[in-house]
N, CA, C and O atoms as CSV, one atom per row, in Angstrom:
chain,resi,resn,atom,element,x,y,z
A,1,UNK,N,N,-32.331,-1.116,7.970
A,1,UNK,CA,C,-31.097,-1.717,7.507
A,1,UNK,C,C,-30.524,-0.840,6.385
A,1,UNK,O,O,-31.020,-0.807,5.259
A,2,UNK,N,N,-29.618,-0.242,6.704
A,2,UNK,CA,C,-28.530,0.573,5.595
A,2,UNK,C,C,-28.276,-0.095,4.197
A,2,UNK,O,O,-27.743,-1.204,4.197
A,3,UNK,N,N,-28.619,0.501,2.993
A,3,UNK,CA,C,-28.109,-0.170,1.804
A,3,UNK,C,C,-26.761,-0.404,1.916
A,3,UNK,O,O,-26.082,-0.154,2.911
A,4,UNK,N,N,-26.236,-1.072,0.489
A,4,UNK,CA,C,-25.114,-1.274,0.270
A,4,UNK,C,C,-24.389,-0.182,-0.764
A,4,UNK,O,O,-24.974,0.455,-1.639
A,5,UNK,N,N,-23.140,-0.135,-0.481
A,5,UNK,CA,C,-22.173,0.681,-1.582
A,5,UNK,C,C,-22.866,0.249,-2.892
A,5,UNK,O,O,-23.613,1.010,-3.507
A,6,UNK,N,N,-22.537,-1.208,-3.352
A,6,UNK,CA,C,-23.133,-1.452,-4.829
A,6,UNK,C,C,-24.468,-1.241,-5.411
A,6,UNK,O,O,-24.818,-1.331,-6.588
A,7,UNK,N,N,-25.264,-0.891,-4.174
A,7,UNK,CA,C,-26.896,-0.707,-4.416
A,7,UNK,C,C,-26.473,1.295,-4.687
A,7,UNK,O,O,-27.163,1.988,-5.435
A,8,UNK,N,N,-25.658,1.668,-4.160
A,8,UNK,CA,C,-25.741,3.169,-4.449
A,8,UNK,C,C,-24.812,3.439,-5.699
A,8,UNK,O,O,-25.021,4.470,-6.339
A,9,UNK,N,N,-23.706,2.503,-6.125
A,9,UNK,CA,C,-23.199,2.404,-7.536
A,9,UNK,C,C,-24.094,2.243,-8.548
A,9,UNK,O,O,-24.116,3.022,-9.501
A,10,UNK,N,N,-24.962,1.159,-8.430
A,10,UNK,CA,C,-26.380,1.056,-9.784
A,10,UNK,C,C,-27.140,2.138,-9.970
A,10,UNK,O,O,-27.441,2.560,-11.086
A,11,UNK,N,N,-27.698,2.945,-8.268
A,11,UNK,CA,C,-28.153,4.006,-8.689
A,11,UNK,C,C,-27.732,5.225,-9.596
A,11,UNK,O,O,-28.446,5.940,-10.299
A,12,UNK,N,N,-26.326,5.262,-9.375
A,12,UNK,CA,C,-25.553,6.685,-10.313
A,12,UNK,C,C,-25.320,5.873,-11.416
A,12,UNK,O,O,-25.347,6.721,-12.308
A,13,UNK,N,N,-25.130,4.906,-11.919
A,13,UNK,CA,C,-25.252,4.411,-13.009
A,13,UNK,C,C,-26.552,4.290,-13.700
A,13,UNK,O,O,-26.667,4.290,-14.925
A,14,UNK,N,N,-27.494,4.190,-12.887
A,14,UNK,CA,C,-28.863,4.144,-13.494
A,14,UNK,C,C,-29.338,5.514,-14.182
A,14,UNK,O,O,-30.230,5.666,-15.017
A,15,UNK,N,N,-28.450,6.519,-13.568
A,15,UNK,CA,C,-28.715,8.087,-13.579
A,15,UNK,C,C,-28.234,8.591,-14.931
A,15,UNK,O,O,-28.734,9.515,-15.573
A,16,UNK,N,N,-27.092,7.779,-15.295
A,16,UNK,CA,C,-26.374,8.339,-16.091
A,16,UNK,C,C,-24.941,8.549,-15.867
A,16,UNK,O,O,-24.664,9.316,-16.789
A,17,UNK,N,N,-24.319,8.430,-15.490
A,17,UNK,CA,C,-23.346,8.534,-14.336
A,17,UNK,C,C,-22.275,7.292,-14.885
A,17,UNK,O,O,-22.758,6.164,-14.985
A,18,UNK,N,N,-21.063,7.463,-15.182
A,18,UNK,CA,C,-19.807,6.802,-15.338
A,18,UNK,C,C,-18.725,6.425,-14.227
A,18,UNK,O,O,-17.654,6.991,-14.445
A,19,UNK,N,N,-18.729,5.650,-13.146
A,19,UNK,CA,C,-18.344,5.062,-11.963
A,19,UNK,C,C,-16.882,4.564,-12.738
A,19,UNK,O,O,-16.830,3.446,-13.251
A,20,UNK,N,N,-15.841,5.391,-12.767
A,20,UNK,CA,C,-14.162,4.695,-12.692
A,20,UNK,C,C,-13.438,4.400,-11.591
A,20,UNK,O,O,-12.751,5.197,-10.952
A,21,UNK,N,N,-13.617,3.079,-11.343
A,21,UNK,CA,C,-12.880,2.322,-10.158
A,21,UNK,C,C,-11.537,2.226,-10.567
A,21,UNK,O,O,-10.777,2.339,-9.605
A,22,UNK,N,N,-10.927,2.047,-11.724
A,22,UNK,CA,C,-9.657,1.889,-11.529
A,22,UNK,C,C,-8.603,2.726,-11.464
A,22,UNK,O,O,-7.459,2.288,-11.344
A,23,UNK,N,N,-8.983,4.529,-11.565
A,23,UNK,CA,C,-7.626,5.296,-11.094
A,23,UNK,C,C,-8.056,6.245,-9.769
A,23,UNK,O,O,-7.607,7.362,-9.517
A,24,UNK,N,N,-9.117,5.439,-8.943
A,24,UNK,CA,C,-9.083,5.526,-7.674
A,24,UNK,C,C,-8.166,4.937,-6.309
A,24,UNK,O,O,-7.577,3.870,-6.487
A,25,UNK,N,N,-8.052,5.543,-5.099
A,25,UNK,CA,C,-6.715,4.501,-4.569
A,25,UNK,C,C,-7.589,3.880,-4.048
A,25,UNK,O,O,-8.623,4.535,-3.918
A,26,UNK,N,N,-7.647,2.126,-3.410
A,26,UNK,CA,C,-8.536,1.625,-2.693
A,26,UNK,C,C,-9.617,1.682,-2.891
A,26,UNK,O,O,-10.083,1.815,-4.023
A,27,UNK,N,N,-10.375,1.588,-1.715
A,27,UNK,CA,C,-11.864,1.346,-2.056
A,27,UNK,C,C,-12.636,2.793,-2.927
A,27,UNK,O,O,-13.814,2.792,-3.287
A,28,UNK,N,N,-11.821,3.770,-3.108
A,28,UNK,CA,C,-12.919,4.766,-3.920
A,28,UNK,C,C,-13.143,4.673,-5.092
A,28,UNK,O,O,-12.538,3.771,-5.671
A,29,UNK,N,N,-14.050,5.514,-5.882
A,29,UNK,CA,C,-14.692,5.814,-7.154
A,29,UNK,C,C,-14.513,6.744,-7.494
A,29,UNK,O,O,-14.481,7.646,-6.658
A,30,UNK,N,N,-14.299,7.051,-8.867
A,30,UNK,CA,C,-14.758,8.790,-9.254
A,30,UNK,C,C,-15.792,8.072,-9.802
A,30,UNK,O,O,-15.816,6.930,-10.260
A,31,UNK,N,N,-17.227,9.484,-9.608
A,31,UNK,CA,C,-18.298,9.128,-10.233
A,31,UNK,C,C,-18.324,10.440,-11.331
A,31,UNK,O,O,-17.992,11.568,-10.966
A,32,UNK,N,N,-18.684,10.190,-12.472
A,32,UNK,CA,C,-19.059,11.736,-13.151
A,32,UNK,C,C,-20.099,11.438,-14.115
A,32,UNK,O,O,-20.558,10.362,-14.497
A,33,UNK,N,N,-20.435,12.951,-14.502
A,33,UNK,CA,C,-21.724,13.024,-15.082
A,33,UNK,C,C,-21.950,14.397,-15.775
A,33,UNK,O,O,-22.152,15.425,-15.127
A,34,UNK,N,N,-21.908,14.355,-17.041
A,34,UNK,CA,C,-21.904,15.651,-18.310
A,34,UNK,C,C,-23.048,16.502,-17.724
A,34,UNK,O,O,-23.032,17.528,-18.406
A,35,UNK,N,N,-24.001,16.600,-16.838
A,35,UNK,CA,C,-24.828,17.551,-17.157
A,35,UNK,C,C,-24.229,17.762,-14.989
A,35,UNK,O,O,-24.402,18.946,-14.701
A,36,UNK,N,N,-23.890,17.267,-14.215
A,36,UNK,CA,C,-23.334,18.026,-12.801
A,36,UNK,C,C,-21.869,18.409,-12.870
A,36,UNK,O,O,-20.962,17.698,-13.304
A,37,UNK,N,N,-21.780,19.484,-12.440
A,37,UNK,CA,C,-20.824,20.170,-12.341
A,37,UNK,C,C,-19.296,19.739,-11.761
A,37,UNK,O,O,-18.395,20.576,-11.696
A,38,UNK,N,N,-19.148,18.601,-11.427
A,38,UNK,CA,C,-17.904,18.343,-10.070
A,38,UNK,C,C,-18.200,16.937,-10.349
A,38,UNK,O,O,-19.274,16.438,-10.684
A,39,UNK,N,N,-16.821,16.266,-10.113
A,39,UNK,CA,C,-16.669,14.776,-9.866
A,39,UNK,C,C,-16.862,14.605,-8.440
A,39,UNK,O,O,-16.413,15.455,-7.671
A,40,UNK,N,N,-17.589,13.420,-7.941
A,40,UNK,CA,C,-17.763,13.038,-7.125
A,40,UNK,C,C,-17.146,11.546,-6.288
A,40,UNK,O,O,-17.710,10.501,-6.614
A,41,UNK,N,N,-16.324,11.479,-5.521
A,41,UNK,CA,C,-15.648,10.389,-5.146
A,41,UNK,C,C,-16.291,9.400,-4.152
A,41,UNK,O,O,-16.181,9.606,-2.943
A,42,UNK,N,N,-16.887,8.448,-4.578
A,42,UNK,CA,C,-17.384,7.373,-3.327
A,42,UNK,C,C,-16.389,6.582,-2.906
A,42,UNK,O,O,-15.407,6.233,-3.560
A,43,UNK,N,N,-16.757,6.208,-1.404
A,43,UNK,CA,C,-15.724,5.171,-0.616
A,43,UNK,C,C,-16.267,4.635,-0.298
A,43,UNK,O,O,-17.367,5.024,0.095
A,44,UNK,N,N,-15.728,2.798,-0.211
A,44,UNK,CA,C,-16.332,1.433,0.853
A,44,UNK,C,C,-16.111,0.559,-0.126
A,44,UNK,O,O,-15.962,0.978,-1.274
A,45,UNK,N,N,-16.043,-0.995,0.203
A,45,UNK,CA,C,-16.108,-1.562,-0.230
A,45,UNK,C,C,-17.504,-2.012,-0.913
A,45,UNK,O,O,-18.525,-1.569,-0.387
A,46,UNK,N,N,-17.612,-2.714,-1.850
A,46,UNK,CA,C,-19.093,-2.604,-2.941
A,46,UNK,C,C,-19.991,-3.371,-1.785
A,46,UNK,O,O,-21.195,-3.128,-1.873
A,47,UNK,N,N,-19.562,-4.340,-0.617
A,47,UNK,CA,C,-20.701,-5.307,0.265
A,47,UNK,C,C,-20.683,-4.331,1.781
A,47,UNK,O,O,-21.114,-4.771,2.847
A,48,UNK,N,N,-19.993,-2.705,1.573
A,48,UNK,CA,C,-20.139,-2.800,2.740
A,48,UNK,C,C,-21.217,-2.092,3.312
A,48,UNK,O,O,-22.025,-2.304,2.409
A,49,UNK,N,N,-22.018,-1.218,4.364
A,49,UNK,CA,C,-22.865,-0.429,4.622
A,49,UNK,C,C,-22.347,0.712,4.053
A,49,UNK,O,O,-21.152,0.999,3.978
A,50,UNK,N,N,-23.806,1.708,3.432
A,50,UNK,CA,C,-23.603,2.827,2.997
A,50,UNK,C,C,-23.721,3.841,4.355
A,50,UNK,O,O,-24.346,3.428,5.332
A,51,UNK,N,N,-23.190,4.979,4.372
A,51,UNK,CA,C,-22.887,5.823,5.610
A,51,UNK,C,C,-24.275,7.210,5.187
A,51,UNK,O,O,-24.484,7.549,4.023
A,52,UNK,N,N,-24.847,7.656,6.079
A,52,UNK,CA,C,-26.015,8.327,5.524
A,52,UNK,C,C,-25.387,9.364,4.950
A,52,UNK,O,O,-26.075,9.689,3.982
A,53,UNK,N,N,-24.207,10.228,5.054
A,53,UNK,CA,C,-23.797,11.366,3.778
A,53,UNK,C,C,-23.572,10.818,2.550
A,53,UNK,O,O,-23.768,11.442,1.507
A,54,UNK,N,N,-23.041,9.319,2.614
A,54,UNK,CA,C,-23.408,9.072,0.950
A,54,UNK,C,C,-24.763,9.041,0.667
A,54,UNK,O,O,-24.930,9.716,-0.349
A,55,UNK,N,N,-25.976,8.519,1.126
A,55,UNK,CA,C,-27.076,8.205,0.924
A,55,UNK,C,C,-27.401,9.699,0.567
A,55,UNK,O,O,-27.662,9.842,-0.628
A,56,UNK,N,N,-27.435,10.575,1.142
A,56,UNK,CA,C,-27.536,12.013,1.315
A,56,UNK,C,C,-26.923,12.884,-0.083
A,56,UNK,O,O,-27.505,13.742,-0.748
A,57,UNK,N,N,-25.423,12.277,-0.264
A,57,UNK,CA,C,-24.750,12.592,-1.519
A,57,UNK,C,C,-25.099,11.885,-2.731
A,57,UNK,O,O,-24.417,12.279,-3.678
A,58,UNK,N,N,-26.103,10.785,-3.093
A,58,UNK,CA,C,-26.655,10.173,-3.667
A,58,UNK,C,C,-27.860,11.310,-4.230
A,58,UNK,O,O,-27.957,11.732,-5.382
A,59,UNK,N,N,-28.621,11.615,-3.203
A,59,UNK,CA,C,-30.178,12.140,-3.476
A,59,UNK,C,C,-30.222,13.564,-4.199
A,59,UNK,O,O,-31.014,14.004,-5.032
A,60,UNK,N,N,-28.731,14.317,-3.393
A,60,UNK,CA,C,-28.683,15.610,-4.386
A,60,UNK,C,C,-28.201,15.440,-5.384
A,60,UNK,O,O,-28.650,16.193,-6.249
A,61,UNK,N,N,-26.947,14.318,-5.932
A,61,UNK,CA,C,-26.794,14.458,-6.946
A,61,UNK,C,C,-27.982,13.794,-8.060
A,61,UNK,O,O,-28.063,13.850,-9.287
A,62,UNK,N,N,-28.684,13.267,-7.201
A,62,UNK,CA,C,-29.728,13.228,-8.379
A,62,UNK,C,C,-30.754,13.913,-8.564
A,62,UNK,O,O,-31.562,13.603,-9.440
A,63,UNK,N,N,-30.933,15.081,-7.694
A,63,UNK,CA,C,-31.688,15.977,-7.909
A,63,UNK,C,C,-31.083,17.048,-8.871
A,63,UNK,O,O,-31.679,17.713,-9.718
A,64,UNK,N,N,-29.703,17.057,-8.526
A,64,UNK,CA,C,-29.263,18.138,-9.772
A,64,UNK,C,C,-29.532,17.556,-11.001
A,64,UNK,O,O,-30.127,18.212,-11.855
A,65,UNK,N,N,-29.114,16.213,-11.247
A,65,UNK,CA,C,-29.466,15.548,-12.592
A,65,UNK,C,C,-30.546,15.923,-13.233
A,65,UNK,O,O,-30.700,16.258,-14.408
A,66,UNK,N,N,-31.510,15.809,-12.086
A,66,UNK,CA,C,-32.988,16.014,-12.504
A,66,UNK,C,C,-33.441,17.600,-13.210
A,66,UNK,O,O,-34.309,17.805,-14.059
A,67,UNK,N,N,-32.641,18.478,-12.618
A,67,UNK,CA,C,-33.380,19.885,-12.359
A,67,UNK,C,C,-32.276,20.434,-13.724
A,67,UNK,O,O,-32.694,21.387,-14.382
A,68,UNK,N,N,-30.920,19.833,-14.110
A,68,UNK,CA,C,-30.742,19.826,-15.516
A,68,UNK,C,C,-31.167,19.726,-16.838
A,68,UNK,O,O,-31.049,20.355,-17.890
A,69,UNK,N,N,-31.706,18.712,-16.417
A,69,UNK,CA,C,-32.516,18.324,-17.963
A,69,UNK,C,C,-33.606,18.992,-18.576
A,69,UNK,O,O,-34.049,18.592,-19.653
């Protein structure tokens, strides 16, 4: 069973990570983060299934997090 959008929002927030929903259009995010290089934009609604390139875009950006510090 596929997580949810909001289960992959807590994670980049858990990371460190600043999620601005409101000067996104619709369902996206900018996600950012002082130590990765590039803003990152998520899409879906927060209840809906996550798509495996986000899941995928989840894991590297937290591997860069990681390999920063």
């Amino acid at each position: 069973m596929p997580r949810k959008i909001s289960e992959l929002i807590k994670d980049y927030i858990k990371a460190g990570a600043t999620v601005d929903e409101s000067s996104g259009k619709g369902s996206h995010r900018k996600i950012k983060h002082p130590n990765y290089p590039s803003m990152m934009i998520l899409s879906g609604k927060a209840g809906a299934d996550a798509k495996k390139y986000q899941e995928r875009d989840l894991k590297n950006f937290l591997t860069q997090i990681e390999n920063a510090d």
